[in-house]
C-alpha positions in Angstrom: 123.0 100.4 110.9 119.8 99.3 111.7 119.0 96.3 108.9 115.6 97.2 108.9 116.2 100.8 108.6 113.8 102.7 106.2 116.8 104.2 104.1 117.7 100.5 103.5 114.7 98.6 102.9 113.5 99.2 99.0 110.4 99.2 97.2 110.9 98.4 93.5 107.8 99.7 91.0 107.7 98.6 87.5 105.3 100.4 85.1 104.6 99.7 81.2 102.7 100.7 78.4 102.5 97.9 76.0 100.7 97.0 73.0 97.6 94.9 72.8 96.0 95.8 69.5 96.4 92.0 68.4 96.3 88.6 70.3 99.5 87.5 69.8 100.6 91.6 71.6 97.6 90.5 74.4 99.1 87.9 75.0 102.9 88.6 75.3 101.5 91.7 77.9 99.3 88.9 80.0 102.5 86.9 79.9 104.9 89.5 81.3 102.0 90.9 83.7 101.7 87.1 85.3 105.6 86.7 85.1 106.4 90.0 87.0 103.5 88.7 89.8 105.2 85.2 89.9 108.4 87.1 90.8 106.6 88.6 94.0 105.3 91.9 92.7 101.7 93.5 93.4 99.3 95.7 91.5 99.4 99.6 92.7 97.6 101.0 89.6 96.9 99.6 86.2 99.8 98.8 84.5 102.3 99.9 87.8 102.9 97.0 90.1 105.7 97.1 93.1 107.5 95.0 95.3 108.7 95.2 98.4 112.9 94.3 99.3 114.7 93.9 102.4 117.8 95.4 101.0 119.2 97.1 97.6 120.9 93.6 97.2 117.5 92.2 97.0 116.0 94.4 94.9 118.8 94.2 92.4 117.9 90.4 92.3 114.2 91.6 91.2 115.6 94.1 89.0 117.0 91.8 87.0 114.8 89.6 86.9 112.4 91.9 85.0 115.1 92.4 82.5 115.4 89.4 81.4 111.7 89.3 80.8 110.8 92.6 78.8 109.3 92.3 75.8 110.1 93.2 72.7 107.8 95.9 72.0 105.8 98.7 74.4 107.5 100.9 77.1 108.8 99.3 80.8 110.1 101.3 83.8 111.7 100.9 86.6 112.3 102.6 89.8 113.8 101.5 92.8 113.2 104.0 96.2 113.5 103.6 99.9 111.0 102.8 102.0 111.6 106.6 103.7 110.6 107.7 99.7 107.8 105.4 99.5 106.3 106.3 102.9 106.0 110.1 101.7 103.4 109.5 98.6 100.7 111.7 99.1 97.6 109.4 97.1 94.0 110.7 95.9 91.1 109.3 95.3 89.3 112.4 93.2 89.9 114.9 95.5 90.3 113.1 98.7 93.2 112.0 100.2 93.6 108.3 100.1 96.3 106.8 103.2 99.2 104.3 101.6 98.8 101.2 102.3 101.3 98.4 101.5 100.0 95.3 100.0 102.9 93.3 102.2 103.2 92.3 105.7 106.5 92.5 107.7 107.6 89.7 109.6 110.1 89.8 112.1 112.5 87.6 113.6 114.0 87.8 117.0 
């Protein structure tokens, strides 16, 4: 198989709801938000960032990594979908169609 297939390559998205109706909530939301950046992921909407992974291996890694983070309150999810999946997002701005871009840039190796 190809190892840079687009059935193997993942994306992994993380979105939460969390509360921020005091400082010390602000502040545990801010904290995971800059944690789950330091770990590679980028902002798609509010609250919904993603990351790109070479393999399911590597997103596993990732995966975890958020676990270990969540916070004790709010709602997190995560999803983990091929680059094949990710590739078929139709996106609107209003009405208009809006192209995908992906906030990462693919280096290759030879």
């Amino acid at each position: 198989m190809n190892r840079f297939s687009e059935y193997r390559i993942m994306w992994v998205l993380v979105f939460y709801d969390l509360p921020t109706e005091t400082k010390k909530e602000r502040k545990v939301a801010a904290d995971f938000r800059k944690k789950i950046i330091n770990d590679g992921f980028t902002m798609f909407q509010f609250s919904i960032y993603l990351r790109h992974c070479a393999s399911r291996e590597n997103a596993d890694v990732h995966i975890k990594r958020v676990k270990s983070i969540l916070p004790e309150l709010g709602q997190i999810g995560i999803l983990c979908i091929t680059d094949k999946q990710f590739g078929q997002m139709e996106l609107f701005q209003g009405k208009k169609e809006k192209p995908v871009t992906t906030p990462y840039q693919q280096l290759e190796l030879f």
